[in-house]
C-alpha positions as CSV (number, residue, x, y, z in Angstrom):
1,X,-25.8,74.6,-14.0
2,X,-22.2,73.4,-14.2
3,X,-21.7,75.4,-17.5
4,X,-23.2,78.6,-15.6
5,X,-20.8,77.9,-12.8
6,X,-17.7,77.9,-15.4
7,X,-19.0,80.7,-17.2
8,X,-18.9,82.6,-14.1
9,X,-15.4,81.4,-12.4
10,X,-14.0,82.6,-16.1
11,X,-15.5,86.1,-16.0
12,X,-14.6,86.4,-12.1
13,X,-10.6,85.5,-13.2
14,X,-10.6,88.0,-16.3
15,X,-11.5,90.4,-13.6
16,X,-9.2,89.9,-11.4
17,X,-6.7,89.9,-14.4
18,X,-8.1,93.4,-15.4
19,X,-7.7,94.9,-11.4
20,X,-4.1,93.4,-11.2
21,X,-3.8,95.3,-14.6
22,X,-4.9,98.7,-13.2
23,X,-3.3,98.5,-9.9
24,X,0.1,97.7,-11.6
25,X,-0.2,100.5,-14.4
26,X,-1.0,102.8,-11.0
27,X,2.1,101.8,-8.7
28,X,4.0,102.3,-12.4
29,X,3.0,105.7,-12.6
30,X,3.4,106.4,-8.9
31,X,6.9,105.3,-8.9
32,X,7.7,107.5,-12.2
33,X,6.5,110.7,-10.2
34,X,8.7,109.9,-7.4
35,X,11.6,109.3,-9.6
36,X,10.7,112.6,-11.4
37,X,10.1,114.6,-8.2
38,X,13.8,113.0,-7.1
39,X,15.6,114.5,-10.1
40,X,14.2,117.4,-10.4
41,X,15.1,118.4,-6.5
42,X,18.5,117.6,-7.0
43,X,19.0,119.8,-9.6
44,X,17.1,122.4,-7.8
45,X,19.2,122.1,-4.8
46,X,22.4,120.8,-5.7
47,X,23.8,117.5,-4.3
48,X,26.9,119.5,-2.1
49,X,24.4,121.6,0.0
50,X,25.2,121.1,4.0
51,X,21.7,121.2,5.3
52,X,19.1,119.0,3.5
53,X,16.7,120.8,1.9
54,X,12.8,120.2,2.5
55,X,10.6,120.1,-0.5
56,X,8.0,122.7,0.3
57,X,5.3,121.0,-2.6
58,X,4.5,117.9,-3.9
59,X,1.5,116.0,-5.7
60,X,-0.5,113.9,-3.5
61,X,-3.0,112.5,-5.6
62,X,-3.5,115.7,-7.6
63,X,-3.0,118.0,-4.8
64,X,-0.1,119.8,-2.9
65,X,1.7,118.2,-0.8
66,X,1.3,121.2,1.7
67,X,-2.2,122.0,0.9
68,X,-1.9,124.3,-1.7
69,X,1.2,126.3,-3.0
70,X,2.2,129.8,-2.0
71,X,0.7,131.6,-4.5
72,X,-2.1,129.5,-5.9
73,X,-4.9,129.5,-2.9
74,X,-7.3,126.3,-3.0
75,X,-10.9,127.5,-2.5
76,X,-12.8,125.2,0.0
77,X,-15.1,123.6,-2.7
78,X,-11.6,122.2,-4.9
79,X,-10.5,121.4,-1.0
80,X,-13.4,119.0,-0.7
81,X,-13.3,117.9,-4.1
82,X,-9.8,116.9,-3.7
83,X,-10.7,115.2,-0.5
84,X,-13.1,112.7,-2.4
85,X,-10.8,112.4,-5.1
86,X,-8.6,110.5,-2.7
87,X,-11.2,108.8,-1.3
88,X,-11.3,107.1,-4.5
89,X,-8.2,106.5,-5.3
90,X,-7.4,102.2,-4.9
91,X,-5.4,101.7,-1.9
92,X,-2.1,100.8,-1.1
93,X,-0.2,99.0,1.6
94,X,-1.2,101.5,4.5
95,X,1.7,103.8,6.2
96,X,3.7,102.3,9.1
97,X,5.8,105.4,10.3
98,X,4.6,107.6,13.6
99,X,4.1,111.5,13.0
100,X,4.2,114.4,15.5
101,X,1.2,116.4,16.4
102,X,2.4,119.9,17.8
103,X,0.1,121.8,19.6
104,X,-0.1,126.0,20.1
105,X,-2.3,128.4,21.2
106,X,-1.2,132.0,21.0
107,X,1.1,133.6,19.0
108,X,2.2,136.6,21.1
109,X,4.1,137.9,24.2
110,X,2.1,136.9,27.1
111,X,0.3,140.0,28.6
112,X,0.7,140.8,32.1
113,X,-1.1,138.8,34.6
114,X,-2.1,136.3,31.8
115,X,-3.4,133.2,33.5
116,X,-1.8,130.3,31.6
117,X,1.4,132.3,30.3
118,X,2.9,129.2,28.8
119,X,0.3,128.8,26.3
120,X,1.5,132.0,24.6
121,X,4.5,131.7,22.4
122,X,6.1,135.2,20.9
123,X,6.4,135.2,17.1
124,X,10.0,135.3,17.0
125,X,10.1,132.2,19.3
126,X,7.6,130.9,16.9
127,X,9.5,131.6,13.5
128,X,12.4,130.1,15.6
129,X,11.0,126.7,15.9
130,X,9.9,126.9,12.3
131,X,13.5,127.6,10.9
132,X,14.9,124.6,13.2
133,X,12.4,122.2,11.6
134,X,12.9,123.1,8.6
135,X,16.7,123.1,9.0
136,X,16.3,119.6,10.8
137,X,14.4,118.1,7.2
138,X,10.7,118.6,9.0
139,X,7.8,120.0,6.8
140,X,4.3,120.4,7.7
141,X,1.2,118.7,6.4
142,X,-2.3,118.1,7.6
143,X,-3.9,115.5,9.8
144,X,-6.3,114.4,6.5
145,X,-2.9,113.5,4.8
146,X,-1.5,111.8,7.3
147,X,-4.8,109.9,7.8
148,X,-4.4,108.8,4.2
149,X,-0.6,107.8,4.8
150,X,-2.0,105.7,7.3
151,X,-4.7,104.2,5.3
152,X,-3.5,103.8,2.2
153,X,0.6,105.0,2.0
154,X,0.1,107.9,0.2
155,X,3.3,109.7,0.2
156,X,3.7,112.6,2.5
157,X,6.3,114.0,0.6
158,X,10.4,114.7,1.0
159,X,11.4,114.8,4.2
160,X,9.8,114.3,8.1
161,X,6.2,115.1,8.2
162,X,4.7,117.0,11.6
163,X,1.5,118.3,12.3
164,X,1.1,122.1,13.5
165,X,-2.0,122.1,15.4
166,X,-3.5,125.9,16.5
167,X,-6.3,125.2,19.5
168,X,-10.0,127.4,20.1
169,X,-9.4,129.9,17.3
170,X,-6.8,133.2,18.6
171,X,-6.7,135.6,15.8
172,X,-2.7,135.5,16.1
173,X,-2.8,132.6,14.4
174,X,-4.0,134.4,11.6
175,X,-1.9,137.3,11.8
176,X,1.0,136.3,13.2
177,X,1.0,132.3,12.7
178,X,0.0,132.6,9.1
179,X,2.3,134.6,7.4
180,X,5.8,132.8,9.1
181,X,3.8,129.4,7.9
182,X,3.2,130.9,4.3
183,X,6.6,132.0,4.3
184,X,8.0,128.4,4.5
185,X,5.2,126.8,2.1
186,X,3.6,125.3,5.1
187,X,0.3,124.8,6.1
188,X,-1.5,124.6,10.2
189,X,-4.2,122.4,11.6
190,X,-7.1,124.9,13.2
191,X,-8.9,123.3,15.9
192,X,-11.8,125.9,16.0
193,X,-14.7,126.5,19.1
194,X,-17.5,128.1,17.6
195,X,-18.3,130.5,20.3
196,X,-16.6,132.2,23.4
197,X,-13.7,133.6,21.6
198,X,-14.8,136.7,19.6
199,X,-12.9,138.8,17.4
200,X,-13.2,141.9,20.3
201,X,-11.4,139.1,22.8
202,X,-8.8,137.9,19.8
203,X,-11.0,135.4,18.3
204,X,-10.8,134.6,14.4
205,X,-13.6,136.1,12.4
206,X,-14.9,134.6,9.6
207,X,-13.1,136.1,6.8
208,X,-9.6,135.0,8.8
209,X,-10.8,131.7,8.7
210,X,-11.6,131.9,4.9
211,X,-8.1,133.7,4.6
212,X,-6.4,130.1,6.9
213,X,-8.1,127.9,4.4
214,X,-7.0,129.3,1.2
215,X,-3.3,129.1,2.5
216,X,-4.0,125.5,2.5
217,X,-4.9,125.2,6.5
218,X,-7.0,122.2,7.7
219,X,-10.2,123.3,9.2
220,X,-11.1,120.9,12.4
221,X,-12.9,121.9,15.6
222,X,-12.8,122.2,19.7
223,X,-16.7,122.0,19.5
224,X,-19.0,124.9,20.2
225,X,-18.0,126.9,23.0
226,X,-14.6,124.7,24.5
227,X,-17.2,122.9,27.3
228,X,-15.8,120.3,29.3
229,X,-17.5,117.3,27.8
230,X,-17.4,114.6,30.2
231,X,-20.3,116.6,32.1
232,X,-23.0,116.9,29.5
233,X,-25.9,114.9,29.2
234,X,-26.3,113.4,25.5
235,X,-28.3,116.8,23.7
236,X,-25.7,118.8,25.5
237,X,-22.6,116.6,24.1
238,X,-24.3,115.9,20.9
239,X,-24.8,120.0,20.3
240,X,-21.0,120.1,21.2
241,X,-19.9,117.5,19.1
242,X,-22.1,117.2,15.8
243,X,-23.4,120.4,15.7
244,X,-19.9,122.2,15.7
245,X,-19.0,119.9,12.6
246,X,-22.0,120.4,10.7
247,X,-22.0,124.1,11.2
248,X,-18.2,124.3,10.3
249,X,-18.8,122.3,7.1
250,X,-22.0,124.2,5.8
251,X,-20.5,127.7,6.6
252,X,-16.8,126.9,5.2
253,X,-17.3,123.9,2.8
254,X,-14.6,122.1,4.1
255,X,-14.6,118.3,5.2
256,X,-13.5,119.2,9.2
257,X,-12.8,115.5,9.8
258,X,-11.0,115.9,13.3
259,X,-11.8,116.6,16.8
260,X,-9.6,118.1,19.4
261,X,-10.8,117.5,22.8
262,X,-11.2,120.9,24.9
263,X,-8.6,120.9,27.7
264,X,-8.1,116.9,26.6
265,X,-10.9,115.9,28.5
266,X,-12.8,112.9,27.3
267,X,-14.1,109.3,28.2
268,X,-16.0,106.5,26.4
269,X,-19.4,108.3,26.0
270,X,-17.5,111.3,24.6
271,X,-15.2,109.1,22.1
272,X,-18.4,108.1,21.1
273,X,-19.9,110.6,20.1
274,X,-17.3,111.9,18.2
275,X,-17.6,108.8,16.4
276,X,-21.3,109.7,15.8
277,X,-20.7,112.7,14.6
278,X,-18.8,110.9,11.6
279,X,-15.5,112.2,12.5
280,X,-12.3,110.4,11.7
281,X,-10.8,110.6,14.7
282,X,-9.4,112.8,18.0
283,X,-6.4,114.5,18.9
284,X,-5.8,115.0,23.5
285,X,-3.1,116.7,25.1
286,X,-1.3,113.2,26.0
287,X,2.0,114.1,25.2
288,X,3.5,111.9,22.3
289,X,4.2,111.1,18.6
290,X,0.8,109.6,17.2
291,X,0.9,106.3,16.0
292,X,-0.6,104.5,12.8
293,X,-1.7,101.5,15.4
294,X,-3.1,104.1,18.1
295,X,-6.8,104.3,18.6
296,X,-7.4,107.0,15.8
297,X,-9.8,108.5,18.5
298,X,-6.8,109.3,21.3
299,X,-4.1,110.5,18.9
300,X,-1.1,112.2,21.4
301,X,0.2,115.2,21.0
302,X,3.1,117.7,21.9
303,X,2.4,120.9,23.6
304,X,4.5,123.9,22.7
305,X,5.6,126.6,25.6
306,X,6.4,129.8,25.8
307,X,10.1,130.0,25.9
308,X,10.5,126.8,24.0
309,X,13.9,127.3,21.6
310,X,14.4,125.7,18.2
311,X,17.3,123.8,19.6
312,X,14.8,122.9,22.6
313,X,11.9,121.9,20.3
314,X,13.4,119.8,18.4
315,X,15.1,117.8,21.3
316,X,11.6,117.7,22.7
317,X,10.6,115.9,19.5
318,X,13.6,113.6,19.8
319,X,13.4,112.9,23.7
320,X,9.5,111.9,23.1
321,X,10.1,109.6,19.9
322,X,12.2,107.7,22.2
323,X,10.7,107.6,25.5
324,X,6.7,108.8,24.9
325,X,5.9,108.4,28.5
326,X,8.2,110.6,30.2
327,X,9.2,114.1,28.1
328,X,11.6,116.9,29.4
329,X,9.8,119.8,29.6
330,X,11.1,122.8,27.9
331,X,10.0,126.4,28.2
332,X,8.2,128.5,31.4
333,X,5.0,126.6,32.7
């Protein structure tokens, strides 16, 4: 027995000699790409230029830093190949730093007598905000990369990573969102209700979808028809919750790892069934930078109002990072 004992210690220590091995040769080449991808910007861009320039790709295990690159579109099956890719990459020390979640609805002038007239933001106000956050070293990424900052530090390229979430599914964000996103090399986060919001009422068909996710775009969900949650009985929640995410992944082939909660209305039985439902976690409309110690479940976010100005926006983003529990408010109401 004693012999078998030793035996086995020895073959456990070679091991561990063998993982120290790999995870050294990985950080080694890690650190190499980041050296490379350093150089190689600064001769793109030139060491005397004012305004820091935002690199609008990158690898992140494999992929691009943004999603996919503006002329090569990612169809959803390399999408959720890529996502188990990193699944399997060997972790690192997780991600520490806080990122932005912004949240918008329409993409358009608000039309007379329009009942919430905030939640529509024209395009040029839109392309606006863009241009100050690019010119302020922001660029956009999705809520599955910052996840796997979180988890395991993968890099979320140069630059200040923030999250542009679109909510229910308004077909400006395809036409009008889109192409000032595409524009940049950036990508959006659609928070999709099945129902309730069809093309003839400005709702995204199909093929837009298809069109958001081969520009890179994060498919996630509102649930089926953007029901008020905390008054359904468990088939009515369940339907809701699980059966908007498996119907999103069959018909797309895309991962849809996030909730958003419609009109941020949740409580305990509702968290859990979005944990059920095998989600990774929830975005609300509790205004805020999310946090890599937050409950991944009640991530905060910032909304974004008509007549919101770059300069505005990105004071917003400042005033928030510094005092998350009392914002200015920007824009009309």
């Amino acid at each position: 027995m004693d012999a078998e004992v030793l035996r086995a210690r020895r073959e456990r220590q070679r091991e561990e000699v063998r993982r120290r091995r790999v995870r050294t040769a990985v950080l080694a080449a890690t650190l190499l790409l980041l050296v490379a991808a350093g150089a190689l910007a600064l001769l793109n861009h030139g060491s005397s230029s004012p305004t820091p320039r935002v690199a609008r790709s990158g690898t992140v295990h494999g992929r691009s830093a943004t999603g996919t690159d503006s002329t090569t579109a990612a169809s959803p099956g390399t999408q959720a190949g890529t996502a188990a890719h990193a699944a399997a990459t060997p972790d690192g020390p997780p991600g520490k730093l806080p990122v932005p979640i912004l949240m918008y609805h329409m993409i358009a002038a608000p039309p007379a007598g329009a009942p919430f007239p905030g939640l529509y933001v024209p395009p040029q106000e839109f392309e606006e905000q863009m241009r100050a956050l690019e010119q302020a070293g922001w660029h956009a990424v999705t809520m599955d990369q910052v996840e796997s900052y979180w988890r395991s530090g993968t890099p979320l390229g140069a630059g200040k990573p923030i999250v542009l979430s679109f909510d229910n599914g308004y077909q400006s964000q395809y036409t009008r969102a889109l192409p000032i996103l595409r524009g940049l090399g950036w990508v959006g986060d659609e928070n999709l209700q099945l129902t309730g919001l069809p093309p003839s009422q400005g709702g995204l068909g199909d093929d837009e979808i298809r069109g958001l996710i081969a520009a890179g775009w994060e498919l996630d969900t509102q649930g089926i028809s953007h029901a008020d949650l905390i008054t359904l009985d468990a088939a009515e929640l369940r339907h809701q919750v699980a059966t908007a995410r498996e119907q999103l992944r069959r018909r797309f082939g895309v991962p849809v790892n996030w909730f958003c909660y419609p009109s941020g209305h949740y409580d305990a039985t509702v968290v859990a069934a979005v944990r059920q439902a095998g989600f990774v976690g929830s975005t609300t409309v509790v205004p805020g930078w999310a946090h890599p110690q937050d409950d991944s479940y009640r991530l905060h976010r910032l909304r974004v109002l008509g007549g919101t100005t770059g300069s505005q926006l990105l004071a917003l983003l400042a005033a928030v990072r510094e005092d998350p529990a009392s914002p200015p408010s920007y824009g009309s109401a």
